[in-house]
Phi, psi and omega in degrees: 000333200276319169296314150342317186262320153005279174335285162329295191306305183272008171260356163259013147255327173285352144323317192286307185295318144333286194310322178277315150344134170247196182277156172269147192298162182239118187304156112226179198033239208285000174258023169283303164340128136185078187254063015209164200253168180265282235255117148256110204200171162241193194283354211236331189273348188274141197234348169193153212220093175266130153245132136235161204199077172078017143120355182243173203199135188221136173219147166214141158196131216305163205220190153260348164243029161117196179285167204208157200193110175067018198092338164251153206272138188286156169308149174282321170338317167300295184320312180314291181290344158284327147323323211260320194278322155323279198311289177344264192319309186307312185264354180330147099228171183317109173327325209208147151237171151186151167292155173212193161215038172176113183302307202317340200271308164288350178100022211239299206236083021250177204281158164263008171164161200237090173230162197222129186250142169281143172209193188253009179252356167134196193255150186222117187281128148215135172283136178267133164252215166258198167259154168307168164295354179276302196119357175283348168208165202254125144286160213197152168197149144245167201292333162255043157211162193273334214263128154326130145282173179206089165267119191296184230253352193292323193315314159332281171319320188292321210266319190315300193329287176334309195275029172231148190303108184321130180297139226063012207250000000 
């Protein structure tokens, strides 16, 4: 009997202890990253967003009364997605870094495009290259560092999503 209530006793504390566990969270997507960061900024520090991308081109830049384009205040849908698009640039990161001693090979020398965020620690350059031969991430470089990025291709999308003209326009 004694072993019995024994028994009992520890299979309704590991009942307890189960119930009471919770699971460990399951990451995904950009908090899976961790890969060297493209930017160093936060999404609040970015004060401006110059692109060029293939002959088109979008500059913008927070105002205190939100974002602005040529001087004038963007729609908010625009506004929304530059917001969307801080926070994006702020958490990047790379997939890959690596050296090299020649760009030209990645689309790098000269770049297929250009973007540049204003902060408060200054302006911070990244060069476009081209996609790898699978097509899965964008070569990428900044201007004070040696190193390739290999950034993913979503990456790409975000930034076309940007160059393209509001419907109706």
């Amino acid at each position: 009997m004694r072993r019995t209530l024994l028994l009992v006793a520890l299979v309704v504390a590991g009942a307890i202890a189960v119930l009471v566990t919770e699971p460990p969270l399951r990451r995904t997507g950009q908090e899976l990253a961790r890969g060297p960061r493209v930017f160093r900024t936060s999404p609040g520090g970015i004060r401006g967003i110059e692109l060029t991308l293939g002959g088109r081109r979008l500059v913008a830049e927070r105002t205190h009364e939100g974002w602005s384009s040529g001087g004038a205040p963007v729609a908010p849908s625009t506004r929304e997605a530059l917001h969307e698009l801080a926070a994006y640039l702020a958490g990047l990161r790379a997939v890959d870094a690596f050296r090299t001693t020649s760009f030209a090979g990645f689309g790098l020398d000269p770049p297929n495009g250009l973007l540049v965020l204003a902060t408060p620690r200054g302006p911070q350059r990244l060069a476009l290259g081209s996609l790898n031969a699978a097509g899965s991430t964008l070569y990428a470089r900044r201007d004070d560092e040696q190193r390739v990025l290999q950034i993913g291709v979503y990456f790409a999308s975000v930034l076309e999503r940007m160059l393209r003209p509001a419907p109706g326009a």
